[in-house]
N, C-alpha and C positions, 0 to 999 in steps of 0.2 A: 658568687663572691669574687670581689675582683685580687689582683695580687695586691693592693694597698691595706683595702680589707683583712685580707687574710692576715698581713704582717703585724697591723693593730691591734689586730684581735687576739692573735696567741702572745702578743708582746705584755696583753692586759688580764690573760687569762680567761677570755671568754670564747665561746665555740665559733669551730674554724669545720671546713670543708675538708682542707688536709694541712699539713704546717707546711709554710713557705720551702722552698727548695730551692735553697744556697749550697753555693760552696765557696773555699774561700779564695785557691785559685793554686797555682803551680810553680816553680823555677821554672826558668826560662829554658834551661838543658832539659828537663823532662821532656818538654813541646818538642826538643830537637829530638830527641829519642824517640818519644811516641809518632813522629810524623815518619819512622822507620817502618812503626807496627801498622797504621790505620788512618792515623788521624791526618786530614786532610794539610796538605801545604799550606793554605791561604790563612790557616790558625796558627798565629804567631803572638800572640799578646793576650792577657787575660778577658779585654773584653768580646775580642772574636774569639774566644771559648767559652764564654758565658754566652752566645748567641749560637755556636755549634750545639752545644750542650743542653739549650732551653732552658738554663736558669731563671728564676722568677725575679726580677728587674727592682733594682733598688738603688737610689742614686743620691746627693747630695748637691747642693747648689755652691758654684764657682767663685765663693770668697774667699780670699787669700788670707789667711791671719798669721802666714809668717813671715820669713825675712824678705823685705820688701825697700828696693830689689836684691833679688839675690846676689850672690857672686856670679862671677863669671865661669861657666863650667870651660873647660877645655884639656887637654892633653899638652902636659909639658914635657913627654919624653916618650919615645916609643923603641923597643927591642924586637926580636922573635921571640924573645919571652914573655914581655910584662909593658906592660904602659905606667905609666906616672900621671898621676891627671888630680887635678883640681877641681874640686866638686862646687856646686851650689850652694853649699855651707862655707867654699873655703876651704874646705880640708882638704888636704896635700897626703894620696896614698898612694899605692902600689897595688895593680892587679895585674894579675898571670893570666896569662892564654894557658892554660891549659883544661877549658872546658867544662870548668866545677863552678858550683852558686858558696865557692867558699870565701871568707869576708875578709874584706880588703887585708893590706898590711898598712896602718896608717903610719903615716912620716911626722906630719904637722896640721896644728890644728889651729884654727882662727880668732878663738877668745882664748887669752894665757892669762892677763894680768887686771888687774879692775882698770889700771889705763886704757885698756883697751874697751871697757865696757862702754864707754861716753860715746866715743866714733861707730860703735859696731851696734848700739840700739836705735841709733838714727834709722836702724833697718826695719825697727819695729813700732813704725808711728805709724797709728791706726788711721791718719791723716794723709799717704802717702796716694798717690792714685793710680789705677790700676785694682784694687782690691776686690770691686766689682766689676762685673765686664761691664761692656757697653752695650749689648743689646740686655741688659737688664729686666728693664719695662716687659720688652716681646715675650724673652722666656716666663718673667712673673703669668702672663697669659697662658701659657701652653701648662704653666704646673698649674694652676688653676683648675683643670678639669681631669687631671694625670690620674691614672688606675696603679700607681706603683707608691710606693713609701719614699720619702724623700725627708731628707738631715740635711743638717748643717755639721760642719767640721770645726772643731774649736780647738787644733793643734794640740799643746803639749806644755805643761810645766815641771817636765823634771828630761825627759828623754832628750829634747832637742840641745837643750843646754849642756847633756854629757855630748850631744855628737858632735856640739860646738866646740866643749871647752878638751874633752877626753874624758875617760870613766877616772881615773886617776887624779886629776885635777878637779872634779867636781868634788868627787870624794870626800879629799884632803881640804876642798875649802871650804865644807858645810863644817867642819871641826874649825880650821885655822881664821876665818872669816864669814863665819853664818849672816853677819847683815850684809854681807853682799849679796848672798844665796837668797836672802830675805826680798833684796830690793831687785832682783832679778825675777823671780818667782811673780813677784807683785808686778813688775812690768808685763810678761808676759798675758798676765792676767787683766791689765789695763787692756792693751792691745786686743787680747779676743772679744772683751767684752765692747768695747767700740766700735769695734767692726762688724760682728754680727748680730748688734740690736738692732739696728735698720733690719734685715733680715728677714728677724722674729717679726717685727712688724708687719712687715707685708704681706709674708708668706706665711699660710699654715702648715707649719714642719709637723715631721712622725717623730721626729730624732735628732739627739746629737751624737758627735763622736770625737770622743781624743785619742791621743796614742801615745803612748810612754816604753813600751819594751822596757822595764825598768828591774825584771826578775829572773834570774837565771834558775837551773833546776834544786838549787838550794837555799832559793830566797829571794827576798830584795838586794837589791844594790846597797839599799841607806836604810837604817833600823824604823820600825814601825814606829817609835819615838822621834825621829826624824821625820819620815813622812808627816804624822801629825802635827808637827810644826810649821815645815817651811810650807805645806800641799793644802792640806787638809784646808784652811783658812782662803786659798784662793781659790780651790778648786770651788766651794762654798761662793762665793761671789757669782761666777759661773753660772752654775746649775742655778742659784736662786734667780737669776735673770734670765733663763731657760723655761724654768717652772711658772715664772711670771707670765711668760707668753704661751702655757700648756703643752711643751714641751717635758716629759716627764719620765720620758724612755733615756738614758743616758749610757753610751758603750764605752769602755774603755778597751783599747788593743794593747794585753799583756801578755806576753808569751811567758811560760819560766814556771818557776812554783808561784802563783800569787795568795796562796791560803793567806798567809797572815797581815797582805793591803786588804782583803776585801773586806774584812767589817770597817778601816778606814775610811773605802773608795764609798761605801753604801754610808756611812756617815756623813762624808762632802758629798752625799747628792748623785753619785757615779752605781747606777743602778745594776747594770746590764754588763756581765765579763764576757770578755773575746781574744782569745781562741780557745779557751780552755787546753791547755796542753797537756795532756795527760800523763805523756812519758815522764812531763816533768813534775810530775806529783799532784797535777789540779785536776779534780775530779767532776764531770756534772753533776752527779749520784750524790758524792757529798760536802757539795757547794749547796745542794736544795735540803738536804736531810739538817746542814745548819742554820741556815739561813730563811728556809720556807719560800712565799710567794714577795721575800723582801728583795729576792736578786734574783733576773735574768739573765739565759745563760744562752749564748750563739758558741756553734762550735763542739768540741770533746769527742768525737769521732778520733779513737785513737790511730794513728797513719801507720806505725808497726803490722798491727794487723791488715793493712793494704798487700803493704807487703808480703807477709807470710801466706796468704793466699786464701782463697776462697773459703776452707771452714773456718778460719780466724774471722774474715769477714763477716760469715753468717752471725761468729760467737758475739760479735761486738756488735752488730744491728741489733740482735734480738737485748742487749745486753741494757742498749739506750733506749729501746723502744716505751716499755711501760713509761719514763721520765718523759718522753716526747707524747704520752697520754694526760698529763699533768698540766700541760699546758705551760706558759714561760722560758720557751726553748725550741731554736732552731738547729736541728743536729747538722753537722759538715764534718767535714776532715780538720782537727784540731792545728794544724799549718798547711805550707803549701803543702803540695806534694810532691814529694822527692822523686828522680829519676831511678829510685829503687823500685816504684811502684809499676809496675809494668802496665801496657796498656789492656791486656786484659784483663786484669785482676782490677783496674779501674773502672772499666765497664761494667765488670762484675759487682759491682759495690754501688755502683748508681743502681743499677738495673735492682740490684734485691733491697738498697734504700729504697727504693719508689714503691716497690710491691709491697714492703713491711708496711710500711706507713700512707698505704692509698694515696700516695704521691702521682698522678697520672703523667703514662710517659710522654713526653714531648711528641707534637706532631712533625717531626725532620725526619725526613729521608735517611741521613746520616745514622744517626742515633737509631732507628730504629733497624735498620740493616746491619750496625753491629752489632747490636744487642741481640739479634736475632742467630749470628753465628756465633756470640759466646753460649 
């Protein structure tokens, strides 16, 4: 069974050889701490750790469905403390040197007023070029006979628009101006859907995926009566034009408590929850005990117990295990991993995931030489 195979098959609930082996990846300071403990120098980015590591390979194809062109990234102020810098969105923040994945200090943000809406969605004409690369054709060949699972990306209807506009100002305008909210929501949804039916077309996809981060550990952002309003109706659009071309695995990337989006997201069509966070109250255990084989679940590996160390470790593979007999679920570390997690207590979690769950260990020198001294 190849890894495309395998991802199909547990994504649809039928027999697998062993479940895919993901993870979901790391801060950038972890890689700098661990390259203290073991981990080789030349591993500096998440996909040469997915290649150190012998993760099971899963990609997406290079359509762009958001703001197009971006802004201009660059750095408009530098200290020995902190840089000012203007991002690809536009945004105007503040980040410190001093060595942490802690989240900007934002100054200014690029969408404030609906005047601004007319100039700033010129960025989102599905018509703009660039959206597909130009060796298009070649690559459509090489996925053609691919052994890995391959998606399409369909951006975001509620997240992109808070990093555009602030959490604040989105907030306040789904109350003080909802058919703004209305008529943005609905653009964004023109936009993906334009751009990624060609796509659907030509290529046979495993998957889609959006991302919203749109829940902290006490909720959503905007009330479930809100989601159902502005989301629910585009995201629907979406997926029924996903489903059309037999795409029918759909992920959504929510960190936070998402308990009371998901009968929403599985209503618009949004199949499959990702990262599962557990700290934050989302359970895999009892995401399947309500939901059944109506939602799949990547993710829920609680990252506390990385932390705390090897029998936490144990407590929590063995914990997930029976739910990864079930089928509809690929267990990982429920976000990155924190530079709390030290590098062997991370070795130590791959090495006894793989054993639990007849995960066979990669054949790298690397990997099996440390696993061999923890």
């Amino acid at each position: 069974m190849n890894h495309r195979e395998r991802w199909v098959n547990t994504m649809h609930f039928r027999p697998v050889d062993y479940v895919p082996d993901e993870e979901f990846g790391y801060w950038d300071d972890t890689i700098t701490v661990w390259h203290d403990s073991g981990l080789p120098g030349w591993v500096r980015n998440l996909p040469q750790a997915d290649l150190y590591f012998g993760f099971s390979p899963r990609h997406t194809v290079p359509v762009h469905v958001g703001l197009r062109p971006s802004f201009e990234a660059r750095v408009l102020e530098e200290t020995d403390r902190h840089r000012i810098v203007l991002d690809g969105n536009g945004v105007k923040s503040v980040i410190y040197k001093d060595g942490t994945s802690s989240i900007p200090h934002y100054l200014d943000f690029s969408l404030k007023t609906r005047d601004d809406w007319p100039e700033f969605k010129k960025r989102l004409d599905p018509t703009t070029p660039g959206r597909y690369p130009s060796d298009w054709e070649t690559r459509k060949k090489a996925w053609a006979g691919r052994d890995y699972a391959l998606g399409i990306y369909c951006g975001s209807l509620f997240g992109w628009i808070r990093d555009w506009m602030s959490f604040e100002r989105i907030t306040v305008t789904c109350i003080d101006d909802p058919a703004w909210v209305h008529e943005m929501v609905e653009h964004l949804a023109d936009c993906a859907i334009s751009t990624i039916e060609r796509a659907l077309k030509e290529v046979d996809l495993d998957f889609a995926h959006f991302w919203e981060d749109m829940c902290y550990n006490q909720g959503p952002m905007i009330s479930p009566t809100m989601f159902r309003e502005f989301l629910v109706p585009q995201y629907k659009r979406i997926t029924d034009l996903l489903h059309r071309h037999g795409v029918d695995v759909v992920v959504v990337d929510c960190d936070g408590d998402i308990n009371q989006l998901v009968p929403l997201w599985l209503e618009a069509g949004v199949n499959a929850m990702f990262p599962i966070e557990v700290r934050a109250g989302t359970d895999p255990w009892e995401l399947r005990n309500r939901f059944g084989s109506d939602v799949l679940l990547l993710g829920g590996v609680d990252k506390m117990k990385l932390i705390q160390g090897k029998a936490a470790i144990d407590e929590e593979i063995r914990r997930i295990a029976p739910l990864v007999e079930k089928g509809g679920y690929i267990p990982h570390v429920d976000h990155r991993v924190p530079p709390d997690v030290t590098w062997e207590n991370y070795l130590y979690y791959l090495a006894e995931k793989r054993r639990v769950l007849g995960i066979p260990t990669p054949a790298t020198y690397e990997f099996q030489e440390k696993t061999a001294v923890a």
